[in-house]
C-alpha positions in Angstrom: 0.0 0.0 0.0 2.6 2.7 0.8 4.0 1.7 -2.9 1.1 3.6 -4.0 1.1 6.6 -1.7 5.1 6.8 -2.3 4.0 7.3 -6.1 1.1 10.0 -5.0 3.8 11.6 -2.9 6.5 12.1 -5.9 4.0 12.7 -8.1 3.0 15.7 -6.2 6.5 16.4 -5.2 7.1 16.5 -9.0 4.1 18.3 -10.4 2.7 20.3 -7.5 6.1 21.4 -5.7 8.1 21.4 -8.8 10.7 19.2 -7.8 13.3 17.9 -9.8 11.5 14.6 -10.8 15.6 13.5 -10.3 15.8 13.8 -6.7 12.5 12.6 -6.0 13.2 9.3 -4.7 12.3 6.9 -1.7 15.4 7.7 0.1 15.1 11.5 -0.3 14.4 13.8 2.7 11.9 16.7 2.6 14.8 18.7 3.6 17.3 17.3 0.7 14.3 18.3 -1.5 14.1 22.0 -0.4 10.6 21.9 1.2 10.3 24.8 3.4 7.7 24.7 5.9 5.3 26.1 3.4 5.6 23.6 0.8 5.1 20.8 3.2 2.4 22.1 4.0 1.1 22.1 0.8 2.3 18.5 -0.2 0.2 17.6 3.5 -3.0 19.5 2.1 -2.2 17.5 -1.4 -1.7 14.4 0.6 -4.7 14.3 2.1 -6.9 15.6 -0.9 -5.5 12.8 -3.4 -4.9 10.1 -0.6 -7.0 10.4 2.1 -4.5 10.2 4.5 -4.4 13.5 7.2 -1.7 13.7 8.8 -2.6 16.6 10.8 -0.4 18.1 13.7 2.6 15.7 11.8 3.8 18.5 9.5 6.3 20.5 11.8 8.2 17.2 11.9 8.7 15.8 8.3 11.7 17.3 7.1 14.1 14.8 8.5 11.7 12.2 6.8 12.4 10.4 3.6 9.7 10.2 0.8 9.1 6.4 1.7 9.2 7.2 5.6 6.3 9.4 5.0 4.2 6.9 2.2 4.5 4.7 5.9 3.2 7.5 7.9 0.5 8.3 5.6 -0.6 4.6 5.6 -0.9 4.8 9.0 -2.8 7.9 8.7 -5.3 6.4 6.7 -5.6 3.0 9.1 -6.8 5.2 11.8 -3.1 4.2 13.5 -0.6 6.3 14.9 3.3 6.5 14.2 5.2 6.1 16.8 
């Protein structure tokens, strides 16, 4: 499942945010991407928009997360679970 929501995420990272479709891996942080605080924002509106997953209160913390750690916390988000 957090194949799929990996794929939404880059997609949006790629077409929304303008990132270099390059850089937008798995293993690339939302800080190695150049997301301010704004534009993660916007990829966490996206998110939940084309994924259903909200993910709330999470945004002040993603930065240090990778594109696949945060497919994982949006599965989560969508089970009803929490990341711990």
């Amino acid at each position: 499942m957090s194949e799929n929501l990996q794929a939404t995420i880059i997609k949006i990272l790629v077409v929304d945010l303008e990132v270099d479709a390059e850089q937008a891996t798995g293993d690339a942080t939302l800080a190695e991407l150049d997301l301010d605080s704004l534009a993660i924002a916007e990829l966490v509106v996206r998110l939940k928009e084309e994924a259903g997953a909200d993910l709330g209160e999470e945004e002040s913390s993603m930065g240090s997360l990778t594109v696949s750690g945060l497919a994982d916390l949006a599965a989560a988000a969508r089970s009803g679970e929490r990341a711990a």
